[in-house]
C-alpha positions as CSV (number, residue, x, y, z in Angstrom):
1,X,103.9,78.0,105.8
2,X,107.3,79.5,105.1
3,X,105.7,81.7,102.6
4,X,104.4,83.8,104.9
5,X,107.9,84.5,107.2
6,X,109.3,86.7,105.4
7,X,106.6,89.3,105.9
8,X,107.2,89.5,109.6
9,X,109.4,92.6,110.7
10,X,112.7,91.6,112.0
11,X,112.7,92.6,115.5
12,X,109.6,90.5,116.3
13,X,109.5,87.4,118.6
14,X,109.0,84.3,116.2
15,X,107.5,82.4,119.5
16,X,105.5,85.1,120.7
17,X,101.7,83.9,119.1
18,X,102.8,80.4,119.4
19,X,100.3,78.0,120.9
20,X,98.3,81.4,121.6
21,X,94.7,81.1,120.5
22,X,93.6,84.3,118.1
23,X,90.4,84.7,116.6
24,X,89.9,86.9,113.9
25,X,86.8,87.8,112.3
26,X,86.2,88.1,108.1
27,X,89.9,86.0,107.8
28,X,88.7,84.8,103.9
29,X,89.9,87.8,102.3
30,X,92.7,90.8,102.3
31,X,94.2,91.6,105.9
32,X,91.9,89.0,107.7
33,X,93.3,86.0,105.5
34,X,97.0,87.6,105.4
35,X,97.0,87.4,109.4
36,X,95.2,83.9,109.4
37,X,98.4,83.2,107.0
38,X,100.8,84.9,109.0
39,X,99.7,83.4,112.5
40,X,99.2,80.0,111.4
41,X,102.9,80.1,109.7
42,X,103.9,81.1,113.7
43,X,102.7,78.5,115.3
44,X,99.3,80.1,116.6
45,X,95.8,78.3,117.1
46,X,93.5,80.6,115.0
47,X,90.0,80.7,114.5
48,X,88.4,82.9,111.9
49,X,84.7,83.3,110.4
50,X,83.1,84.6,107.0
51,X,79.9,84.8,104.9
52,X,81.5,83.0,102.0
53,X,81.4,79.0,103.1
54,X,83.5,78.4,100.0
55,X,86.1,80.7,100.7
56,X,86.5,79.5,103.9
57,X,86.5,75.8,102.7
58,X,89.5,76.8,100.8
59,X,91.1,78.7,103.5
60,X,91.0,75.3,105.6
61,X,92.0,73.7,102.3
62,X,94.9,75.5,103.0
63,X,95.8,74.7,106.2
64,X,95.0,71.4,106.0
65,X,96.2,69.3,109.9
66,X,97.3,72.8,111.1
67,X,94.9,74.5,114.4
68,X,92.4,76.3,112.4
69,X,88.9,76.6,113.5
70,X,86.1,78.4,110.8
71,X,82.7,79.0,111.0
72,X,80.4,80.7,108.0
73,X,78.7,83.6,110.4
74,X,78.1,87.0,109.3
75,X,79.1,89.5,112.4
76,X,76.1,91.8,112.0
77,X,74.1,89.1,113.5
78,X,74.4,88.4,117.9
79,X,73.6,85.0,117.3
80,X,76.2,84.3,114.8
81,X,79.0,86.1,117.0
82,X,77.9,84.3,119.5
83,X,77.9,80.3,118.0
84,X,81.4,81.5,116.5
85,X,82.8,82.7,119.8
86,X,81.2,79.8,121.9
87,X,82.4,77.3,119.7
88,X,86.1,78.8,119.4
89,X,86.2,78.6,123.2
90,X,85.0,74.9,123.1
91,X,87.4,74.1,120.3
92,X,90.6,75.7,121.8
93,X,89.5,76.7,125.4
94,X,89.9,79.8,125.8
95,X,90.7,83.1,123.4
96,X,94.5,85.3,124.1
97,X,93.7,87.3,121.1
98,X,90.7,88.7,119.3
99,X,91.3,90.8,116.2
100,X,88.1,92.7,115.2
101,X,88.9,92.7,111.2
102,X,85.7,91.9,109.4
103,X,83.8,95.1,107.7
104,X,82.5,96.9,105.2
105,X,82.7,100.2,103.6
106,X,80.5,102.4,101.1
107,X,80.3,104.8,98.2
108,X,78.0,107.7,97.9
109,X,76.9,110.8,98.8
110,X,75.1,111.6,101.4
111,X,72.2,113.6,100.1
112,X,71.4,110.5,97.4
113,X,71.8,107.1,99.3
114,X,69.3,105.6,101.3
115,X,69.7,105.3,105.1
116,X,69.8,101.9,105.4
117,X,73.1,101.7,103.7
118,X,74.8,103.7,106.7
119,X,72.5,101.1,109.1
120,X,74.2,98.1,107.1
121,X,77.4,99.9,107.7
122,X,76.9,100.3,110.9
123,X,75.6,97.3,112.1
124,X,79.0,95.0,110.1
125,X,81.6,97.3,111.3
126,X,80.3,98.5,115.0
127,X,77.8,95.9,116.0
128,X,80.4,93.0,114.5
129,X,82.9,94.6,116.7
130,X,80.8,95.3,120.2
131,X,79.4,91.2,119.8
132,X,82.4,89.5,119.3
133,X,84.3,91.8,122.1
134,X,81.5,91.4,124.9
135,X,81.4,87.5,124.1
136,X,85.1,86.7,124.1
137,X,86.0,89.4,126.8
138,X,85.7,87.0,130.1
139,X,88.4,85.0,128.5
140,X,90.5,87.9,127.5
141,X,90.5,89.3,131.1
142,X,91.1,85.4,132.2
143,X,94.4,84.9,129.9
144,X,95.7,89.2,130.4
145,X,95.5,89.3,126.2
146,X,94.4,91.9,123.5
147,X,91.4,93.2,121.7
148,X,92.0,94.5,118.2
149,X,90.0,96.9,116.0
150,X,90.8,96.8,112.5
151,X,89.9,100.2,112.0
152,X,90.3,102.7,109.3
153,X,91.3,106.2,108.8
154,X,88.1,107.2,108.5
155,X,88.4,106.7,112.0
156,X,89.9,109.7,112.5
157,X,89.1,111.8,109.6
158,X,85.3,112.2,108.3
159,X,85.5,111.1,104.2
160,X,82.9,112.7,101.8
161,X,81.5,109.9,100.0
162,X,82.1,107.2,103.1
163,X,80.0,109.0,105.7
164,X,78.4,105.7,107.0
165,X,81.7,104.2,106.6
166,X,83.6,107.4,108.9
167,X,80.9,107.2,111.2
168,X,81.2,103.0,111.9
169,X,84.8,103.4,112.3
170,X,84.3,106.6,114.8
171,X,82.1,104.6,117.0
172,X,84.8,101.5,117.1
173,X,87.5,104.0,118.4
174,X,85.2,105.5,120.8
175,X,84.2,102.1,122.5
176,X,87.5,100.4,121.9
177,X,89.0,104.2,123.9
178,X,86.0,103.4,126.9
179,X,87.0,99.9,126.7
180,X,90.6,100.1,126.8
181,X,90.6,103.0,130.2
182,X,87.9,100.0,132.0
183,X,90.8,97.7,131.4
184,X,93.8,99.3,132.8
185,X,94.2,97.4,135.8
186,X,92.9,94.2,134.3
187,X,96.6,94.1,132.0
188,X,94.1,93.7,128.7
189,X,95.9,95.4,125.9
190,X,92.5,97.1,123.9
191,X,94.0,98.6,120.6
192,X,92.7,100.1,117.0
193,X,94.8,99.8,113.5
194,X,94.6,102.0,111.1
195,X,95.7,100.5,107.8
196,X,95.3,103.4,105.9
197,X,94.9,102.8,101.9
198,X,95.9,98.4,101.9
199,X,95.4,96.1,98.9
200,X,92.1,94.9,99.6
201,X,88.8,93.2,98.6
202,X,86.4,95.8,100.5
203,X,86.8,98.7,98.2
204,X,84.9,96.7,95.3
205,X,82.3,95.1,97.7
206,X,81.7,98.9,99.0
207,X,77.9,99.8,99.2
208,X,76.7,102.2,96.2
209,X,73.9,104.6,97.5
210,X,71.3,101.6,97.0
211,X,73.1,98.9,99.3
212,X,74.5,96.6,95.8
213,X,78.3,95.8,95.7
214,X,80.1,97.9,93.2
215,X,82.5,95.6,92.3
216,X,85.2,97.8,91.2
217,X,87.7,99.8,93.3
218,X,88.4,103.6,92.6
219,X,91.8,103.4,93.8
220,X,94.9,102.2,92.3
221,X,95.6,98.8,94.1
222,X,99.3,98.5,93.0
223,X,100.6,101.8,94.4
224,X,99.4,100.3,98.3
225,X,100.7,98.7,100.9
226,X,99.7,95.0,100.6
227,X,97.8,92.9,102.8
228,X,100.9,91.0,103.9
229,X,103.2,93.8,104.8
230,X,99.8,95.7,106.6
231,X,99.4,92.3,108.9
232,X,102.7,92.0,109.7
233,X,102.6,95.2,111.2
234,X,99.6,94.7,113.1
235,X,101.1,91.1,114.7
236,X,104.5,93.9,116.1
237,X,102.2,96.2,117.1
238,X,100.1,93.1,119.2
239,X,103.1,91.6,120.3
240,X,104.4,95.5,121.9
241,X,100.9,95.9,123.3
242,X,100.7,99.7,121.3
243,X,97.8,101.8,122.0
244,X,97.2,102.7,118.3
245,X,98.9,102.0,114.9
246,X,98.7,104.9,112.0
247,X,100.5,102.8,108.4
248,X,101.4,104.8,105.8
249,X,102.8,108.0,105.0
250,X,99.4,109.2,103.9
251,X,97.6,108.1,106.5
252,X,99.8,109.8,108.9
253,X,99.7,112.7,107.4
254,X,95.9,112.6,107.3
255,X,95.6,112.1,111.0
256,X,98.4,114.6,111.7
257,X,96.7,117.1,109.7
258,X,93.4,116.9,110.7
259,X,94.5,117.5,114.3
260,X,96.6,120.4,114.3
261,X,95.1,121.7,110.6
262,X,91.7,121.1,110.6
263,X,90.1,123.5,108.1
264,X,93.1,123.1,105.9
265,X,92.8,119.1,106.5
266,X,89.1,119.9,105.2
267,X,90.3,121.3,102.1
268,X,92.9,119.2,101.1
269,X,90.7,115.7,101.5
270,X,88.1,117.3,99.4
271,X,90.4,118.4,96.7
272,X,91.7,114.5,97.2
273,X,88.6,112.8,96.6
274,X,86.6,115.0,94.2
275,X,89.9,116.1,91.7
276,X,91.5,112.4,91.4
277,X,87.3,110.9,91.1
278,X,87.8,108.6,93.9
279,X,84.3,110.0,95.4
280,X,82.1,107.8,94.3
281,X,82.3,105.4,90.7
């Protein structure tokens, strides 16, 4: 898939995912299919999962004869994670990597959605990630690899608007932090990604304040970082075993600001979100 190489960053290792098995979870669409591409090109035995069975038909289509294991299973649900995981280690026999991708985000404010939007949230984005970690972890402490949260910068910054969404990704850092100082002496890497604003597929499936898909992003796609370059920089940051990755200059800023500047920080991500009408659409 020599497509894909020229996304990688030139001081990586070309052999360094090769023959390693890497599961990553919601791989059909945006970052999750970018590093299926990307880790398939390298020579790495992937297995990914999704709700959409055609989309992943296709992504096999794709990769027709090459390592790639896919399962339709939607995260939220143990049992799912579990036949997923089970059957990746029966397929390639054990797991070196597992990147935590697939979630979900939202729209609305808080004082008009209903709660079970934040619980749908919650249970994608957190409960997706605490399955899939506790089922492949025996393997991941067997082979010394690396747990991955795709998580967001509402991670670090509460979002008016994306409340369920802020907290989801506040409770992955939180347990992926626990998890990662339990690991020390084990040599597991445990890391979180912050991709900051990507081109992406989640922003029109985001939850409106009744749970329904708004199929429309409020963002301008073409002025962000695309999927390709964003998992690029997630396989160099796997491959240097970092503790965190902050992209873009915005989302740095964000992070820096809302450390050191809070009540300023509070200010300007109102003014952000309310002036350019990228609360809610």
């Amino acid at each position: 898939m020599a497509t894909y190489s020229g996304y990688f960053c030139n001081n990586m290792n070309p052999d360094f995912f090769n023959n390693k098995v890497v599961v990553i979870t919601g791989g059909t669409d945006g970052i999750g299919k970018a590093l299926v591409n990307l880790l398939i090109s390298s020579g790495a035995k992937v297995a990914t999962c999704g709700r959409n069975q055609d989309k992943l038909y296709d992504l096999q289509k794709l990769h027709s004869g090459k390592p790639l294991h896919s399962i339709v299973a939607d995260v939220s649900v143990y049992n799912d994670c579990k036949n997923f995981i089970d059957s990746t280690l029966q397929v390639f026999g054990g797991i070196d990597i597992l990147i935590n991708n697939a979630g979900i985000s939202m729209r609305a404010l808080f004082k008009d959605l209903d709660v079970s939007v934040i619980e749908k949230v919650m249970k994608i984005n957190f409960n997706g990630t605490l399955y899939c970690t506790k089922m492949a972890l025996d393997s991941i402490i067997e082979r010394k690899g690396t747990i991955v949260g795709v998580s967001s910068i509402a991670g670090y910054r509460g979002l008016p608007g994306r409340s369920g969404y802020s907290a989801s990704k506040f409770a992955v850092h939180g347990f992926l932090e626990a998890l990662r100082t339990e690991l020390i002496d084990s040599q597991v890497n445990v890391m979180w990604v912050c991709p900051g604003f990507t081109t992406s597929n989640i922003r029109n499936v985001a939850l409106d304040k009744e749970g329904q898909s708004q199929g429309e992003s409020p963002m301008d796609e073409g002025k962000m970082m695309s999927s390709e370059n964003c998992a690029a920089h997630i396989l160099k940051a796997i491959e240097k075993r970092k503790r965190t990755l902050v992209l873009t200059f915005k989302g740095k800023q964000t992070v820096f600001m809302n450390r050191f500047f809070p009540a300023w920080a509070d200010k300007l991500v109102k003014k952000f979100f309310f002036k350019n009408k990228v609360l809610v659409r």
